[in-house]
C-alpha positions as CSV (number, residue, x, y, z in Angstrom):
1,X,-1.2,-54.0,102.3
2,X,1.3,-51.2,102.2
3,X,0.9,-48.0,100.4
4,X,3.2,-49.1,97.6
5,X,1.9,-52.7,96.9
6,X,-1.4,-50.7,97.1
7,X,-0.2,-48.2,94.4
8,X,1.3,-50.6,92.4
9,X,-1.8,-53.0,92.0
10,X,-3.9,-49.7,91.0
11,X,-1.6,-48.7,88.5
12,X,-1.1,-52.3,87.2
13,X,-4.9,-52.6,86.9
14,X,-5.7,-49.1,85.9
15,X,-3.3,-50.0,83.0
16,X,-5.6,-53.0,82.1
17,X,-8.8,-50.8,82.3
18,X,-7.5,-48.1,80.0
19,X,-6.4,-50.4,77.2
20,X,-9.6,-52.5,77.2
21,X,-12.1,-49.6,77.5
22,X,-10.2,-47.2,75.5
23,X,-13.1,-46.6,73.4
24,X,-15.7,-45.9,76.3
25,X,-14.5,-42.7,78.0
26,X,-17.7,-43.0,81.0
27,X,-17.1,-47.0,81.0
28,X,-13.5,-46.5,82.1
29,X,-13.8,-43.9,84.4
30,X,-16.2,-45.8,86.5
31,X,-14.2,-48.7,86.0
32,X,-11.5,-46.9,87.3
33,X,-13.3,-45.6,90.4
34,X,-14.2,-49.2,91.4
35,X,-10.1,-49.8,91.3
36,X,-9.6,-46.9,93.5
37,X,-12.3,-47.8,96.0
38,X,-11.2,-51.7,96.1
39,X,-7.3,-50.4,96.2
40,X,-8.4,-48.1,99.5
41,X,-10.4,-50.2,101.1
42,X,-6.9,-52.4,101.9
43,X,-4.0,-50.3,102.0
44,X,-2.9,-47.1,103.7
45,X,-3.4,-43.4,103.2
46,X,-0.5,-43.2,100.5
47,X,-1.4,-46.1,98.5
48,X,-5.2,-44.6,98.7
49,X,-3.5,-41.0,97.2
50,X,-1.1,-42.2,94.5
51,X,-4.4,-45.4,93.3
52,X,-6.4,-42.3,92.5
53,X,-3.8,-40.0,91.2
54,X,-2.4,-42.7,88.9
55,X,-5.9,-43.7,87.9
56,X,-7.2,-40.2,87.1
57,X,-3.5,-39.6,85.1
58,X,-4.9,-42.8,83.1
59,X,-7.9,-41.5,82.6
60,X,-6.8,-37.5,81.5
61,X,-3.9,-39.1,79.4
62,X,-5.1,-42.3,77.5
63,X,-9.2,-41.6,77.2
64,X,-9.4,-37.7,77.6
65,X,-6.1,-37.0,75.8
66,X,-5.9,-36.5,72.2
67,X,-2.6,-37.3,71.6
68,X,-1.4,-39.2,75.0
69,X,-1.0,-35.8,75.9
70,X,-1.7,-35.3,79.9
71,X,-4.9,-33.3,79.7
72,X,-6.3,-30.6,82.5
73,X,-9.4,-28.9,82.1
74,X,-12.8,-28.3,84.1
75,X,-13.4,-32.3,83.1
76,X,-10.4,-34.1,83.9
77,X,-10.0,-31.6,87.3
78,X,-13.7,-32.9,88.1
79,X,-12.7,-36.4,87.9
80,X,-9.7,-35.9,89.9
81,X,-11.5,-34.7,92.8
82,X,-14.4,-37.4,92.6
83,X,-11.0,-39.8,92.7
84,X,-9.4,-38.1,95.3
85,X,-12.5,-38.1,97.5
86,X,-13.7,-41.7,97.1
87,X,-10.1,-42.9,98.1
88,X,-10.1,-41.3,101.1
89,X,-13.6,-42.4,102.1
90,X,-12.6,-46.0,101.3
91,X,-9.4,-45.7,103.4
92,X,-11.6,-44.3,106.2
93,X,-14.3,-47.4,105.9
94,X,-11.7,-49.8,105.5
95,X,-9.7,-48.5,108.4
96,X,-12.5,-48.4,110.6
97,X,-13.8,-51.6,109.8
98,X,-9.9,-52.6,110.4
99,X,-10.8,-51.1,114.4
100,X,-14.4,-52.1,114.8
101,X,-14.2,-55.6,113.5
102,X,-11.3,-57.2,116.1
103,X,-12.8,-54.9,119.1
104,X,-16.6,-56.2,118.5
105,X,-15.5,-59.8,118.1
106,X,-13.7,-60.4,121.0
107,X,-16.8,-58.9,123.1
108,X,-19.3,-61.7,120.9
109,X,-16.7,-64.4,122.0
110,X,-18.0,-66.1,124.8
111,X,-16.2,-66.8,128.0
112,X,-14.5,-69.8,128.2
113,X,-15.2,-69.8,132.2
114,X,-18.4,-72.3,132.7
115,X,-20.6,-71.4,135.1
């Protein structure tokens, strides 16, 4: 899917996390993870960035913040990495699985030439 399908499915459903485990600070981040990683897995490098960015923004805004406020300390920074990082190595399984799948099928197909 393209990056901004990708971004917009993230954000959609990072929404949806946030409001029902508004309450559960640890409950929604690794809700939100599991977003990010599903969300990476399928779409390009771009949607990968802006699913975590927008997920962690949820998550230092809505369940961190006090007010709504957009909140960046040691916590929130920690979380944005972890984000950042399991994006890109779901992108990167996802994209190789993308490679490896088609080229090792067609070698398990047998040949239609009898013999």
């Amino acid at each position: 899917m393209r990056g901004g399908l990708g971004s917009a499915i993230a954000f959609g459903v990072g929404v949806g996390v946030t409001a029902f485990t508004g309450a559960w600070p640890l409950l929604a981040l690794v809700l939100l993870a599991a977003v990010v990683v599903a969300v990476s897995l399928r779409t390009t490098v771009v949607g990968a960035a802006f699913a975590a960015v927008q997920c962690w923004g949820l998550y230092a805004t809505f369940l961190v913040g006090v007010r709504g406020d957009l909140t960046v300390d040691e916590h929130t920074t920690w979380v944005l990495a972890l984000l950042v990082q399991l994006a890109a190595l779901a992108f990167l399984t996802g994209a190789a699985v993308r490679v490896i799948v088609p080229v090792t099928d067609t070698a398990a197909k047998p040949s239609p030439v009898r013999s």
